[in-house]
N, C-alpha and C positions, 0 to 999 in steps of 0.2 A: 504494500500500500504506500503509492507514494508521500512522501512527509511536506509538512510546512514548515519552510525555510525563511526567517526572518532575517531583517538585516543586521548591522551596525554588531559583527560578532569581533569579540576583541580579541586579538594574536595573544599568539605564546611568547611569553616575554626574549625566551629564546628557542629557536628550533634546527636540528642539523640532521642531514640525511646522509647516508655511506650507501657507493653503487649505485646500482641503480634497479633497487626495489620497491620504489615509488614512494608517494608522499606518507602512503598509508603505514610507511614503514618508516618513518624519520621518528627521532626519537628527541624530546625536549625536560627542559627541567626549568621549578619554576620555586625557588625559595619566597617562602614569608611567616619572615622572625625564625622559630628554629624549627618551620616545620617545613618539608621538600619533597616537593613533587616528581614524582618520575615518572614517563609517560614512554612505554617500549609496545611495539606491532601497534595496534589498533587499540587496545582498549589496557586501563592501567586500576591498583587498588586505591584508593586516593582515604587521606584520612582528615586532611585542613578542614577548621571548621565553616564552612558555609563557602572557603575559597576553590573545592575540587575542581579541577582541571582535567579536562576528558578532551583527546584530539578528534578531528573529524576532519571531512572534505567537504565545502563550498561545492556549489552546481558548476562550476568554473575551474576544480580541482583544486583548489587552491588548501594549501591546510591550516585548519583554524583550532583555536583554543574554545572551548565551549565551558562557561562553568556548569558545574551540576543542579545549580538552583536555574540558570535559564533556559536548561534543556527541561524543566520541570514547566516553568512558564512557556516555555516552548505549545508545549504538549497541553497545557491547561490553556493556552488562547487558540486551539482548535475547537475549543466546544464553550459551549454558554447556558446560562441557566442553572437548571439543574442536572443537568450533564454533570456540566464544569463544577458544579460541588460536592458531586457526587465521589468524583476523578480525584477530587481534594480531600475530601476527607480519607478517601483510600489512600492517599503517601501520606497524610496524619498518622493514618492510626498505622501503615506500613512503621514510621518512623519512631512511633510512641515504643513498640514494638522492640525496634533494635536499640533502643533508649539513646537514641541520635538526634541531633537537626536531622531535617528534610534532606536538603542537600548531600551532607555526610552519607544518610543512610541509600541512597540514590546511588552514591558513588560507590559504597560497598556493595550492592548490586549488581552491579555493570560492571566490575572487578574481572571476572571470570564467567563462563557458563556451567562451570559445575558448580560454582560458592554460587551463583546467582539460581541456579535450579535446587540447590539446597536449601537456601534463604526461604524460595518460593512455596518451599514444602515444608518446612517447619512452619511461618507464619500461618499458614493452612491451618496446620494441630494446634495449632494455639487458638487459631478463631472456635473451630471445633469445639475445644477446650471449654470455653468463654459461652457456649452455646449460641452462637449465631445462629440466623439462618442460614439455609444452604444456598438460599438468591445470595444472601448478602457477602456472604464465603467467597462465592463465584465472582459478584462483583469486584470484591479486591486482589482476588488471583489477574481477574481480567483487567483491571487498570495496571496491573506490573508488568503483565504479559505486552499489554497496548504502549506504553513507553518506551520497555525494550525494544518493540517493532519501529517503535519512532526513532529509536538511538541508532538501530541499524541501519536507515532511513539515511539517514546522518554519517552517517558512516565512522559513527562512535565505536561501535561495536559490529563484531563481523558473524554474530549470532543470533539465534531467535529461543523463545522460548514457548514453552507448549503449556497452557493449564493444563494442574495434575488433573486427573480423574479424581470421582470421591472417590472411587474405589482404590486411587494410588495413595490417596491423603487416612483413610481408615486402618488402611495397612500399616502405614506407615507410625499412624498415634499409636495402633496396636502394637507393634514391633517397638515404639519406645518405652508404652508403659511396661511392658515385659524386660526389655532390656537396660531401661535408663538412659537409652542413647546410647550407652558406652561401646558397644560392641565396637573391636579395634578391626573392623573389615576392610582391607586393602582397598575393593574394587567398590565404586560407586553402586548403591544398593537402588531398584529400580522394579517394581515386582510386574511389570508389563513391559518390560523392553527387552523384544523381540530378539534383539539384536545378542543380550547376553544370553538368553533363552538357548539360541543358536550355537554360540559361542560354548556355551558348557555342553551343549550335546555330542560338539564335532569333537570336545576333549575327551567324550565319553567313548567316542567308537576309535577313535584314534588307538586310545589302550586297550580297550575290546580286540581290535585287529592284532598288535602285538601279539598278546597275550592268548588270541585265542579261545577267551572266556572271560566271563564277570569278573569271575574269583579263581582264587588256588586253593583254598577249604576244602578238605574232601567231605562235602556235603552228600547226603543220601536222603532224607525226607524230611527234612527240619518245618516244624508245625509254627515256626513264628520268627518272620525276620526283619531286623530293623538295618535303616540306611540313618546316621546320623549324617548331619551336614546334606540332604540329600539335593537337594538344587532344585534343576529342573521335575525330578523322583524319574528319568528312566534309567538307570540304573535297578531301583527299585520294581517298575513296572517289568522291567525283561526278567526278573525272577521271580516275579509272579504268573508270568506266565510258564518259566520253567519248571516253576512246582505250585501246580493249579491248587493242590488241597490246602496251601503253604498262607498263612496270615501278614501281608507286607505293612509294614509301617513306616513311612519316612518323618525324622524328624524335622526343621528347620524355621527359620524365622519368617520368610514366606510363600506361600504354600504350594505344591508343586504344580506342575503347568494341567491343563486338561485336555483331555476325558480321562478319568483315575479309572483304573481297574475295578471292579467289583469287590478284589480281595486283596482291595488298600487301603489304610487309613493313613492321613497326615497329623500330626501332633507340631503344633506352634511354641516354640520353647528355645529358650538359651540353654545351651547344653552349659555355658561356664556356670549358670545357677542349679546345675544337676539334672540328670534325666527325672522325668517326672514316671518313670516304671519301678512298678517293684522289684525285688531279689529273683533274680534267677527266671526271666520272665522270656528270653529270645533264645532260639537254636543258633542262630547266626548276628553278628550284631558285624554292619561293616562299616567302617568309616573314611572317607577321602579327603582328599583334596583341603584340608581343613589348616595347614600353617597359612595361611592368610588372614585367619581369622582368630583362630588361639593362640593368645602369647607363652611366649617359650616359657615362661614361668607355670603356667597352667594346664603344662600337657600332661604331668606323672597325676595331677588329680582327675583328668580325662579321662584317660584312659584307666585309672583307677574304679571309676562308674563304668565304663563300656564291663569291664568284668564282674560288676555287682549285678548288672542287669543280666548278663548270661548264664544261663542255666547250666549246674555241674556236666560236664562234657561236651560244653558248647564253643561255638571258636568265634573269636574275635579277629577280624582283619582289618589293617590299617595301610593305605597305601596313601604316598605323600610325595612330592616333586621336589626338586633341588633349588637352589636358589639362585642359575644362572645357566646360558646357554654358552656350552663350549663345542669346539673352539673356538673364539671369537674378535671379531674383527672390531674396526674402532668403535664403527657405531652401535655395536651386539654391548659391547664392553659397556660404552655409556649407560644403557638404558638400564644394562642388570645394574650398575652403580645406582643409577634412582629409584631402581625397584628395593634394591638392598638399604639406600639410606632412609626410603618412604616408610619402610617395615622397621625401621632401629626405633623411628620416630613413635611407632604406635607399639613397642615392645615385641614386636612379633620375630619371627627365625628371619635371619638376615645374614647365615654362610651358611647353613645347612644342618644345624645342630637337627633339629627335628626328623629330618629324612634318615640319618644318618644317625638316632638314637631308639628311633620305633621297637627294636628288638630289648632294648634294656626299658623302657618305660612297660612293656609287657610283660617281662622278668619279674622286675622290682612289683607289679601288679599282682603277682600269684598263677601267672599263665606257665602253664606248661607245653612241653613241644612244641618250643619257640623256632621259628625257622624265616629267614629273610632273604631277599634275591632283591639282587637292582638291575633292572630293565631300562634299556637305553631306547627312548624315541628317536628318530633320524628327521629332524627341523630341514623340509626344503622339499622341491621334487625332484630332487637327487635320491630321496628315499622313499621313493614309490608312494602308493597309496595313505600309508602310514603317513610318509614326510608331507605329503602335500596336508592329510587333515590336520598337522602340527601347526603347519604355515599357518592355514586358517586360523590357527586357536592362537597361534604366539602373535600374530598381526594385529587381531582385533583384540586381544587381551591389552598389548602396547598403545593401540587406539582410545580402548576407553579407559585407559591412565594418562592419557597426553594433559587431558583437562584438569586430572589431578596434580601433576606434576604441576602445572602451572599456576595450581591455588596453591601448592603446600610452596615451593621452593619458586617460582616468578619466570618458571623457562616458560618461553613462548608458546602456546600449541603448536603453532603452525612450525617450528623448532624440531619438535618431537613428530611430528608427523613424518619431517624429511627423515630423522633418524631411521623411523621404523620404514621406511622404502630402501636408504640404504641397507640398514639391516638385514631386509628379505634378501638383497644381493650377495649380501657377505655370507648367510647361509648356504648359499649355494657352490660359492667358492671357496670354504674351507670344510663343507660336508657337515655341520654342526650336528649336535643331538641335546638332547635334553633325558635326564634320565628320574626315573622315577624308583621309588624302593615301597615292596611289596612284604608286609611285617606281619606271620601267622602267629595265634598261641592258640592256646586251647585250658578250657576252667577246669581247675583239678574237680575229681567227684565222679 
């Protein structure tokens, strides 16, 4: 939607461009008293009060300095009436909110499109909270959302953002009253985007291919099996259909994708708060993919419960990835450095402690006939079917970190995007793999 562009917009008191990556890429600084603006690609975190400084492009290309208070009157002199009070009271109470001025909280906004579709869905659970209505909920999603489109307009920002669903904003209160928020999950948490949905499936058969099977259990007809951490739950759903009489249960924070089996149920739950099952309640209990989400401090009590809840001669299996792709080229190198210092930052495994100790946290648990195998994936279509479904998985996994990267430590997306393109080429030319360890025991009894 095109935007309305006013005039008399006042310059960056200083502005310099390198190469020739165009205006949208110049990058400016803008002191006053001891507080300093930095403005890098297109859109910047600004924190001056009422002075935020947001770059853009004139219809003429030209690059201008926009404050965040008159991109707000920008946007509020397109409508009149009660429109326009309407518009206002939503970046009021937006702002009451982030306990900010207007402007400030504007500028944290427009910072990033992960911080800003975070922003967007926490203020949600909070109106929620407050018992709004759901007109009036939608209203102030949809004046943040209309802003944004105007900043993009502008060419303040080179993103758009989508009102959550209630059904994204319900999950979401639910998944904090359960959890506090706190849960240290690496990957932007999203319970409709398709896109991870995918992404955890192609991890799924990638290992399946390997392996050759779900699991390494010598499973024979076990009457009740749980998937902790289960994701998407196919995982889950392929073993219920390998043993029809067989009760599946996946656990996780939100719920698995649809049509569910007949003979599955989901359970909504932090595993760091304890399984919500009794003593000895699963034939198989298996658990993946989970150092992104359990800090390395929290694993021996983890898996301490996966063994409470397994019935005497039941087996537990834990299979978990490494924490970087080798061998690796410059830009493989980069990225696992930001994957590794993202995870130092929220406690979690960041050189490999976890993959590399699954067989002693099942020991020290009480498991017997402990047994472990590290299986190497081959990253690339260098390694056939296998490597190609890795690509998929290691690309869009790097994809939707780039955002993150850019709220937590200020690297550019568009930065991290070139990375992960060189990256898929350096796979190819040094044959990478990524290896995974596969960790059995079994409950005395």
């Amino acid at each position: 939607m095109p935007g309305t562009f006013l005039p008399e917009v006042q310059a960056l008191p200083t502005l310099s461009c390198t190469g020739d990556r165009g205006p949208e890429w110049c990058s400016s600084s803008h002191r006053q008293g001891q507080s300093t603006i930095s403005v890098t690609s297109r859109s910047c975190s600004l924190e001056t009060s009422g002075m935020a400084c947001i770059v853009g492009s004139d219809v003429a290309g030209r690059t201008v300095g926009v404050g965040a208070e008159e991109l707000v009157e920008r946007f509020l002199a397109r409508w009149s009436g009660r429109t326009r009070q309407a518009y206002a009271t939503s970046l009021e109470e937006f702002a009451r909110f982030r306990g900010k001025k207007r402007a400030d909280a504007v500028a944290e906004l427009l910072a990033s499109r992960e911080s800003g579709r975070r922003l967007v869905l926490d203020f949600a659970v909070e109106l929620r909270r407050r018992g709004r209505a759901r007109a009036t909920v939608r209203s102030r999603l949809s004046t943040l959302s209309s802003l944004i489109r105007l900043a993009g307009d502008l060419r303040v920002v080179d993103w758009s953002l989508e009102v959550p669903s209630e059904e994204d904003v319900a999950m979401e209160q639910a998944h904090q009253d359960t959890t506090g928020g706190d849960l240290p999950y690496l990957l932007p948490r999203h319970p409709t985007d398709l896109g991870e949905i995918d992404r955890l499936d192609v991890q799924h058969y990638a290992l399946q291919e390997q392996l050759g099977a779900n699991y390494t259990a010598p499973l024979e007809q076990p009457a009740r099996i749980l998937d902790v951490g289960c994701g998407t739950g196919l995982w889950s759903y392929e073993l219920c259909a390998e043993f029809p009489l067989a009760r599946g249960v996946g656990l996780d924070l939100v719920p698995s994708k649809p049509p569910w089996p007949a003979t599955y149920d989901f359970v909504r739950a932090n595993l760091l708060h304890g399984l919500p099952f009794a003593d000895d309640s699963f034939d198989f209990v298996h658990q993946r993919a989970m150092a992104f989400a359990v800090p390395v401090g929290s694993w021996q009590v983890v898996v301490q419960d996966l063994i409470r809840v397994t019935r005497p001669g039941g087996w537990v299996e834990l299979v978990e990835g490494s924490t970087e792709f080798v061998p690796a080229g410059a830009a493989t190198q980069r990225l696992n450095e930001l994957v590794q210092r993202l995870s130092r930052t929220r406690g979690l495994d960041s050189i490999g402690t976890v993959s590399s100790s699954l067989d002693q946290y099942l020991t020290r648990a009480g498991a017997t006939e402990v047994e472990t195998r590290t299986v190497p994936l081959p990253v690339g279509e260098w390694g056939g079917r296998v490597g190609s479904l890795m690509a998929t998985d290691g690309r869009a996994l790097f994809m939707r970190l780039a955002p993150v990267f850019e709220a937590n430590f200020g690297i550019p997306e568009r930065e991290c995007r070139e990375l992960v393109t060189a990256m898929h080429q350096e796979w190819e030319e040094h044959h990478t793999t990524y290896s995974v360890a596969i960790a059995l025991g079994r409950k005395p009894g």
